[in-house]
matplotlib code that plots the C-alpha trace (Angstrom):
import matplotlib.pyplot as plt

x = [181.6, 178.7, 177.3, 174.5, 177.3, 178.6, 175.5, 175.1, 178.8, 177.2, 174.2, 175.8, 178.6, 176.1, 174.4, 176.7, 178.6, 174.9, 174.8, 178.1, 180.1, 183.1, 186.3, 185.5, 186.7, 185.1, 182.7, 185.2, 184.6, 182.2, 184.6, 188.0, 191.4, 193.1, 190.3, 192.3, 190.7, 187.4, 188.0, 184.5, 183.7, 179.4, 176.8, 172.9, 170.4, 168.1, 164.5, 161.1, 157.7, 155.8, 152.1, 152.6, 155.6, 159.1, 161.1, 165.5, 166.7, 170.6, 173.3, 175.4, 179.0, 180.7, 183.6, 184.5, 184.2, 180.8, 180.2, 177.7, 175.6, 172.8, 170.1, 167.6, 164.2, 162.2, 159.2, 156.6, 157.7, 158.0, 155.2, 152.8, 151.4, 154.2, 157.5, 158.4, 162.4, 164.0, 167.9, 169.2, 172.7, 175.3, 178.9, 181.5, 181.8, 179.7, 176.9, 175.8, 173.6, 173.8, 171.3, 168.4, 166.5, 164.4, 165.5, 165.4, 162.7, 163.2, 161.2, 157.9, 158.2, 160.7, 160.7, 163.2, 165.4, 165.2, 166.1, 163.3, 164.9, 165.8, 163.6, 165.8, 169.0, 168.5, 167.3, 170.4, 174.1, 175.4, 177.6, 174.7, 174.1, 171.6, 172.9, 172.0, 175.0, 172.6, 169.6, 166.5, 165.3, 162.0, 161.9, 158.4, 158.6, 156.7, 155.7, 155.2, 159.0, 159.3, 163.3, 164.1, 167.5, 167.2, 170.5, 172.1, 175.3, 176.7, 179.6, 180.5, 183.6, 186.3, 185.5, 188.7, 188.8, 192.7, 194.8, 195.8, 194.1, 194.4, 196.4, 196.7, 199.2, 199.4, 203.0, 202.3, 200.6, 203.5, 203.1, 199.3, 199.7, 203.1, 202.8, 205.8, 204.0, 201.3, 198.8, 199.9, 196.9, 197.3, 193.8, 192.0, 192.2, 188.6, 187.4, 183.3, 182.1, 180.9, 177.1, 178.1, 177.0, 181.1, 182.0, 183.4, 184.2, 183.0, 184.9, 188.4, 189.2, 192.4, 193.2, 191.6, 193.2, 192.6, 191.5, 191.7, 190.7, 192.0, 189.0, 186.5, 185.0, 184.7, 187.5, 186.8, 188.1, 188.8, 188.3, 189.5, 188.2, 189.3, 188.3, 188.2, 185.9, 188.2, 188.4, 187.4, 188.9, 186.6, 186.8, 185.5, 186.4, 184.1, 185.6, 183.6, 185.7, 183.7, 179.8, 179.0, 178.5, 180.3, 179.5, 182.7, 184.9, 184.9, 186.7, 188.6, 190.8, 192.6, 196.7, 197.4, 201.2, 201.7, 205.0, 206.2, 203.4, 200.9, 198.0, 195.2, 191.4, 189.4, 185.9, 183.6, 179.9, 181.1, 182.9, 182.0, 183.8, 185.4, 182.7, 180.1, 180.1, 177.3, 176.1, 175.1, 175.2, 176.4, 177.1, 180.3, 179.3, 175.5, 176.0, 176.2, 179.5, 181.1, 181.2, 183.1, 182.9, 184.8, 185.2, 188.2, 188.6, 192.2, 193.1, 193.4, 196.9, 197.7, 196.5, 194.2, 192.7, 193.1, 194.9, 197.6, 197.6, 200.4, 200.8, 199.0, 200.1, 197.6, 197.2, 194.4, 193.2, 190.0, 189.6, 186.9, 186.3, 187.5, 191.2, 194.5, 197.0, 199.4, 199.3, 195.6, 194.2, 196.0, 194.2, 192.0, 190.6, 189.9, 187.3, 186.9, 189.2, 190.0, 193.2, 195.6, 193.7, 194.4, 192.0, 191.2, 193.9, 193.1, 195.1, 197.0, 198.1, 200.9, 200.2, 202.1, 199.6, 201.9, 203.1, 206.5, 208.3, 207.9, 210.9, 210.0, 212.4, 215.1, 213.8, 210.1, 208.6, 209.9, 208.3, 209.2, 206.4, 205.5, 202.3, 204.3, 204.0, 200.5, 200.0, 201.8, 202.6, 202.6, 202.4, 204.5, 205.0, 206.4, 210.2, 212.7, 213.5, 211.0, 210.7, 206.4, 206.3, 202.8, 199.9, 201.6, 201.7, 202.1, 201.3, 201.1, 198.7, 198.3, 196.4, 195.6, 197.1, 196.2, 198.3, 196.3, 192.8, 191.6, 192.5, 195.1, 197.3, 200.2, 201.4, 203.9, 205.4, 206.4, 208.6, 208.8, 210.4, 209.2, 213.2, 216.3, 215.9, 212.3, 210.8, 206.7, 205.9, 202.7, 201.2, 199.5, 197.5, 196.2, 194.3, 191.6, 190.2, 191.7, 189.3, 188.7, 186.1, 183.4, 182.3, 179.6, 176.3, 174.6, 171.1, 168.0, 165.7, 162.3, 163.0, 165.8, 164.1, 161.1, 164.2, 166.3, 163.1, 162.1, 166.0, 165.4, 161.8, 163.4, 166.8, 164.2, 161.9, 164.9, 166.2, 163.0, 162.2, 166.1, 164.8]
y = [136.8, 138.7, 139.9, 142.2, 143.7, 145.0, 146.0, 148.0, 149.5, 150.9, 151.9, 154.2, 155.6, 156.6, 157.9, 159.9, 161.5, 162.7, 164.4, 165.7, 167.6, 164.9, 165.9, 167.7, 168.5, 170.3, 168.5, 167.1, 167.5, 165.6, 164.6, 162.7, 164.1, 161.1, 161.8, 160.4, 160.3, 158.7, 154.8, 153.4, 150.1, 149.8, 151.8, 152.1, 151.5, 154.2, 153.3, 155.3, 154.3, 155.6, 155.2, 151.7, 150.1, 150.5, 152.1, 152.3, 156.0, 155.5, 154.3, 156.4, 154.7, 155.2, 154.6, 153.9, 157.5, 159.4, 161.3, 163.4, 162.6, 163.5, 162.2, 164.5, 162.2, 162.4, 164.8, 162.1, 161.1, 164.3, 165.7, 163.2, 163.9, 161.3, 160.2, 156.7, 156.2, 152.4, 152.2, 148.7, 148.3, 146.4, 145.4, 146.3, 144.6, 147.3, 150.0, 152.7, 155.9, 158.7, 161.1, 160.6, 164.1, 165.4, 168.7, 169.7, 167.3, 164.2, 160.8, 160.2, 156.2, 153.8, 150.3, 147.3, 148.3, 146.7, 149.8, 151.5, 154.9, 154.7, 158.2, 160.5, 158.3, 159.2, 162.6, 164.7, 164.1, 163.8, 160.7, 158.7, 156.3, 153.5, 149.9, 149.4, 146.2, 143.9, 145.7, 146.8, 150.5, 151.9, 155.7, 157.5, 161.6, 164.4, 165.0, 168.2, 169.5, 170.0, 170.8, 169.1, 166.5, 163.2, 163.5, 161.0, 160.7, 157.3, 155.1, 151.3, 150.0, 147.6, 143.9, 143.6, 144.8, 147.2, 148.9, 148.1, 148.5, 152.0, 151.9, 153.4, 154.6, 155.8, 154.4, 151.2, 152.4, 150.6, 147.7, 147.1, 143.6, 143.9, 146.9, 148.7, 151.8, 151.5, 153.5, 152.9, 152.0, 151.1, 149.4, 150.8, 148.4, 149.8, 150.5, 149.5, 148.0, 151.3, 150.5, 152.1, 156.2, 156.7, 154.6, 155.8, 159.6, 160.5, 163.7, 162.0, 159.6, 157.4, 158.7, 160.9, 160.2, 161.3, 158.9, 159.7, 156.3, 156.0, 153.6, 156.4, 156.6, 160.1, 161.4, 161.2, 161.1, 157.2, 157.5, 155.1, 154.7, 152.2, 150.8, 148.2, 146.5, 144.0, 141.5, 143.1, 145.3, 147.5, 149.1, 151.1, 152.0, 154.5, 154.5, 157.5, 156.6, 153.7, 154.6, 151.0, 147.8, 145.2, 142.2, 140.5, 142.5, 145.0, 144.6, 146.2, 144.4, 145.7, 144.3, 144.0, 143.5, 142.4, 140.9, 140.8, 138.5, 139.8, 138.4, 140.1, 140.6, 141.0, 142.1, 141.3, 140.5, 137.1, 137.5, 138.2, 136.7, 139.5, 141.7, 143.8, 145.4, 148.1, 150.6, 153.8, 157.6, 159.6, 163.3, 162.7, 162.1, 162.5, 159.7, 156.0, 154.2, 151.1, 151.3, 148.3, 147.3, 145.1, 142.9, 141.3, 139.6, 140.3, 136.3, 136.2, 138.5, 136.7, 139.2, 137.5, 140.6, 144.3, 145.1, 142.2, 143.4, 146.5, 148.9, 147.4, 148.3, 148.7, 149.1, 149.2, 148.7, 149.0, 147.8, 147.5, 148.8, 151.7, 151.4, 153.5, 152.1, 154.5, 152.5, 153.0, 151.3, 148.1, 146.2, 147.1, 145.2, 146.3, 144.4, 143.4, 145.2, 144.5, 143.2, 145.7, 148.6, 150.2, 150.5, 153.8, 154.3, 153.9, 156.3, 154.9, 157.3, 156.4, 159.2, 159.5, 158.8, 158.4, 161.3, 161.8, 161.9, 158.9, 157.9, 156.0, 152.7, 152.9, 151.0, 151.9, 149.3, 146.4, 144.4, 140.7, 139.7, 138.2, 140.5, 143.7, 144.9, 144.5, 147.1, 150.3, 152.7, 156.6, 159.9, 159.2, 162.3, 159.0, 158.6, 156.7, 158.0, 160.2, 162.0, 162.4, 165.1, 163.9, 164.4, 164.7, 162.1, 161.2, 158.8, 157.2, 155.9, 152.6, 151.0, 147.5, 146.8, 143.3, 141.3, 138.4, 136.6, 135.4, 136.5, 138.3, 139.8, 141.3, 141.8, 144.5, 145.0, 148.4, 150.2, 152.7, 153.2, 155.0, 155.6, 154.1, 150.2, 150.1, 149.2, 148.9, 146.5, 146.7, 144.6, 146.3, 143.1, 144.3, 142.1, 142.4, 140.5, 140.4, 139.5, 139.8, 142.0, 139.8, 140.5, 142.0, 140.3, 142.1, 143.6, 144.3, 146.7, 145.5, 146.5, 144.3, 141.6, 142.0, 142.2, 139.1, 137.1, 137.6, 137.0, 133.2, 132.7, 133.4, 131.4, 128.5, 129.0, 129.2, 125.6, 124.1, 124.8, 123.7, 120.2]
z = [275.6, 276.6, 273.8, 275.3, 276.6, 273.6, 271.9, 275.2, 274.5, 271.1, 272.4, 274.9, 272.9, 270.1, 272.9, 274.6, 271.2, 270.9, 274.2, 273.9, 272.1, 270.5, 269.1, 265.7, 262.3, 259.2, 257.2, 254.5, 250.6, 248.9, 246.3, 248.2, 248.1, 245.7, 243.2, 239.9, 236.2, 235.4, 234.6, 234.7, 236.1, 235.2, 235.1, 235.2, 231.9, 231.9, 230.5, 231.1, 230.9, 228.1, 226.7, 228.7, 227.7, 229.2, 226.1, 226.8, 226.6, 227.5, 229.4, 232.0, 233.2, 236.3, 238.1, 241.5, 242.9, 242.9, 240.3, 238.7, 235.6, 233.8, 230.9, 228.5, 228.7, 226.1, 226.2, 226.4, 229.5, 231.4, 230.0, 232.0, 235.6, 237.2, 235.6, 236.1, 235.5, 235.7, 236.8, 235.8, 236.9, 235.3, 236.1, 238.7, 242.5, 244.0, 243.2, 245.5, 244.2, 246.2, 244.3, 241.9, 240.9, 238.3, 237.9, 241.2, 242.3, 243.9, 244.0, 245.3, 245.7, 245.5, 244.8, 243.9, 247.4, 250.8, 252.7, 254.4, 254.1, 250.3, 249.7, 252.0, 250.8, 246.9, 248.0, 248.2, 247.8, 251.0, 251.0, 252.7, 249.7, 248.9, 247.4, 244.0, 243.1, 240.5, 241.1, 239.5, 240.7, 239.6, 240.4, 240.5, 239.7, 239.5, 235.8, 233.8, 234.7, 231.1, 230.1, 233.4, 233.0, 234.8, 237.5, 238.8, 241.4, 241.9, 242.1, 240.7, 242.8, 240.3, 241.1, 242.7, 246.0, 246.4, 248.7, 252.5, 255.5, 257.7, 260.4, 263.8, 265.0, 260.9, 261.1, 260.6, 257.8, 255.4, 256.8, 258.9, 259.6, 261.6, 263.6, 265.1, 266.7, 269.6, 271.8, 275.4, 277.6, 281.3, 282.6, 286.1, 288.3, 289.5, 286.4, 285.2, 282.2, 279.8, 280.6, 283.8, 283.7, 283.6, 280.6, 277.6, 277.1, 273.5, 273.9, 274.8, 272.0, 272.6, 268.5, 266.4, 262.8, 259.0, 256.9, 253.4, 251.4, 247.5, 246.8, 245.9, 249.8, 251.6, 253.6, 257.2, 260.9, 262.0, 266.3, 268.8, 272.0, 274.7, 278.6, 281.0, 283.9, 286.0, 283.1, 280.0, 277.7, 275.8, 272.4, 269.5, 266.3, 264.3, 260.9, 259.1, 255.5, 255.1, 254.2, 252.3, 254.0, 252.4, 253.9, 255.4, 253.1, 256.1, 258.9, 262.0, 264.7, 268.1, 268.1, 271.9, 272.9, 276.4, 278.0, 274.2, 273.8, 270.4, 270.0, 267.3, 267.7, 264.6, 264.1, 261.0, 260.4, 260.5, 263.2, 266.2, 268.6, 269.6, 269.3, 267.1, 264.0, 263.1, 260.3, 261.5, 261.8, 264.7, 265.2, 264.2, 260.3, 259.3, 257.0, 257.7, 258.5, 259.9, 263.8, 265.9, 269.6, 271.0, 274.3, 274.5, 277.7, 279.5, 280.2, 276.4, 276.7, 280.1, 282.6, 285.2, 286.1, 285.4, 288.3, 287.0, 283.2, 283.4, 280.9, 277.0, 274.0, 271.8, 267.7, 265.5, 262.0, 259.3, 256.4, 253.7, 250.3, 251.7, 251.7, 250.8, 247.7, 246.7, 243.2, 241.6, 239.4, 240.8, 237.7, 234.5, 231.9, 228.4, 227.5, 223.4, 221.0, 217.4, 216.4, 215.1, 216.9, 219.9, 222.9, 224.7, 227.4, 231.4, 233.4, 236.6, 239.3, 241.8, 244.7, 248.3, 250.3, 253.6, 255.7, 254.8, 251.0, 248.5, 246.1, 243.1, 242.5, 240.0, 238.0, 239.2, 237.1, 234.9, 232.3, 231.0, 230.1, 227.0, 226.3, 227.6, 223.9, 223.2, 226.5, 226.3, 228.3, 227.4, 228.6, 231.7, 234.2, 236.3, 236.1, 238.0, 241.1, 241.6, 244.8, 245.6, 248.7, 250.7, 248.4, 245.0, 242.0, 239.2, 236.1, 232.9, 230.4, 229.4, 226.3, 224.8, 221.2, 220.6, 217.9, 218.5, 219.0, 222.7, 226.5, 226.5, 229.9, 232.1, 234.9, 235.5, 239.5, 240.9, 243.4, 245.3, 248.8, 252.0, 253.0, 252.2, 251.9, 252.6, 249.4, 249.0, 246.0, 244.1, 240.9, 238.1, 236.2, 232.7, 230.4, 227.6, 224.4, 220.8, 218.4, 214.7, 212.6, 211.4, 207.9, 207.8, 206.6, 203.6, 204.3, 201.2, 200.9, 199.7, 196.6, 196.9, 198.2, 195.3, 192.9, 194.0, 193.8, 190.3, 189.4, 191.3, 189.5, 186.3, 186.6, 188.1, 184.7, 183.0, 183.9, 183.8, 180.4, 179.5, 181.2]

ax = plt.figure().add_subplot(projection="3d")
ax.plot(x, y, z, "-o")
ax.set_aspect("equal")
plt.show()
């Protein structure tokens, strides 16, 4: 494959949705629509520098949506001519901030991040966000903003990656991986590689689709673009949900179906056989997202040339942190709690996330398990048979009452249907630590300690003088 081809296919579509004017929507919320309760995954240590040494002045969790918080620093530290703040993050699979202010202000200087733009990234909340996964970020501030809370918006991501790819056509959206619905694309038998001034059309997509992730990433339009020299097939997908780069977690393909042959093309940043991945921002969201090209040469569906290749039926997919579960969380541990106590609860949310009504299974959950006892379920709005209409949901709580010591967990599988006899099946894995309260160990005073030591020097005069 030629690959400067491809990285010219990027190059010019980027270029051209600059020139024109692409198919549009409203900048979407800064918060997604499948927002569900706060069930935090790490967070940042705070610490400031003052009179020279680094002193800790609190922890702030999150979860994986971004979400606004804020610290009071102590008045030594504002009250300086610069501010220097420390974010240590802990825990989670993922950590992206997407704001860091004093006040109103934001940093002068950055350091502990490769990115070259990390200033404008922590500047504003804008969904353009900076990686901070196992990182140590020193912040440097304008001092004397006396009264003026330390802000933070951020997000840690579960470690467990969840949900299903998106799909397009959003049909196959049940199922991704065996697609029933296609786009219907019939090559030029003239047509010219997209380097060519008449390549792509940025303002004719092939689909224009909206994605709305449950993973915590911003709603966005996921575009499609397709076209074809003599022996190449060329495509792009700009997925504007996904503004993290995740390594080979993210991925898109292009299903072709030819003469009831199907034969799948995948893209990732390792690999790139098929094509390109890329990181970027384009008129079409200000932020940065995941943008794939692909060259698929059109021997590989049995079509010697353009001309000979007949109608293609095309579908595609992306995938990446940014996904869609209608089941969420999918998994949640509870970390250390004392045996007969009961841990905080963790809210799960099952939400129709598909265009058309959701029925719940009758049963919608079961439980066998050994350990279903030690994790309870309460406050369920959830009931068998359910019908969701798209959008809606509902839920339960769910807690960890440990009866005994060491790792304790369950798994519990649910239902629902998308119509008659077409079930979806989901896991929800649970687990946490029972341990035991260790006595505590006795502390003295001084006094205490004075005391205690003339009791020993007497009981040791005491024997000696019985010897």
């Amino acid at each position: 494959m030629n690959h400067r081809l491809v990285i010219t296919l990027v190059a010019l579509m980027i270029a051209v949705g600059a020139a024109a004017s692409p198919t549009a929507v409203a900048r979407p919320s800064l918060d997604p629509t499948f927002m569900t309760s706060f069930d935090p995954q790490g967070g940042f240590e705070v610490e400031v520098l003052v009179d020279g040494s680094w002193q800790r002045v609190g922890t702030l969790s999150f979860d994986r949506y971004v979400r606004d918080r804020e610290l009071t620093l102590p008045a030594a530290a504002i009250a300086a001519p610069q501010v220097w703040v420390r974010l240590v993050q802990y825990g989670g699979g993922a950590a992206h901030v997407d704001r860091v202010v004093l006040g109103q202000a934001p940093p002068t200087r950055i350091a502990g991040t490769e990115e070259s733009d990390a200033l404008a990234l922590v500047a504003r909340r804008d969904n353009d966000v900076l990686d901070a996964f196992a990182k140590t970020i020193e912040l440097t501030f304008p001092g004397w903003l006396q009264g003026s809370p330390l802000r933070i918006a951020a997000r840690v991501e579960p470690r467990v990656n969840e949900g299903l790819p998106f799909a397009f056509p959003p049909a196959n959206q049940y199922d991704p991986a065996a697609p029933v619905a296609f786009y219907h694309y019939r090559p030029r038998a003239a047509g010219q590689a997209p380097a060519s001034p008449d390549g792509l059309d940025a303002t004719n997509p092939l689909f224009a689709e909206l994605s709305r992730p449950t993973t915590g990433h911003p709603d966005g339009v996921t575009y499609g673009w397709v076209t074809n020299d003599r022996d190449t097939l060329y495509a792009e997908v700009e997925f504007t949900s996904d503004n993290t780069r995740d390594g080979d977690k993210d991925w898109s393909s292009v299903t072709i179906r030819r003469d009831g042959m199907t034969k799948e093309f995948r893209v990732a940043e390792n690999e790139t056989r098929w094509g390109r991945p890329s990181f970027v921002r384009t008129d079409r969201a200000g932020y940065r997202h995941k943008l794939y090209a692909f060259a698929i040469p059109l021997a590989e569906v049995g079509a010697k040339s353009a001309q000979d290749a007949g109608d293609l039926e095309l579908a595609f997919a992306a995938y990446g942190t940014a996904a869609v579960t209608w089941l969420s969380p999918t998994s949640h541990y509870f970390g250390e709690v004392l045996v007969g106590t009961t841990s905080p609860s963790t809210h799960v949310t099952i939400t129709n996330v598909y265009g058309s009504d959701l029925t719940l299974g009758t049963p919608y959950y079961t439980r066998g398990g050994g350990n279903a006892g030690q994790f309870p379920f309460t406050n369920e709005t959830c009931s068998d048979g359910l019908v969701l209409s798209p959008g809606s949901s509902c839920g339960f709580d769910v807690s960890f009452a440990p009866t005994t010591t060491g790792r304790v967990g369950d798994v519990v599988p649910f239902t629902v249907l998308t119509a008659p006899g077409a079930p979806l099946m989901q896991d929800l894995v649970v687990e946490g630590d029972g341990i035991v309260a260790v006595p505590a160990v006795p502390t003295l005073t001084p006094a205490g300690v004075g005391l205690a030591v003339l009791v020993l020097l007497g009981l040791g005069y005491f024997i000696l003088r019985r010897s």
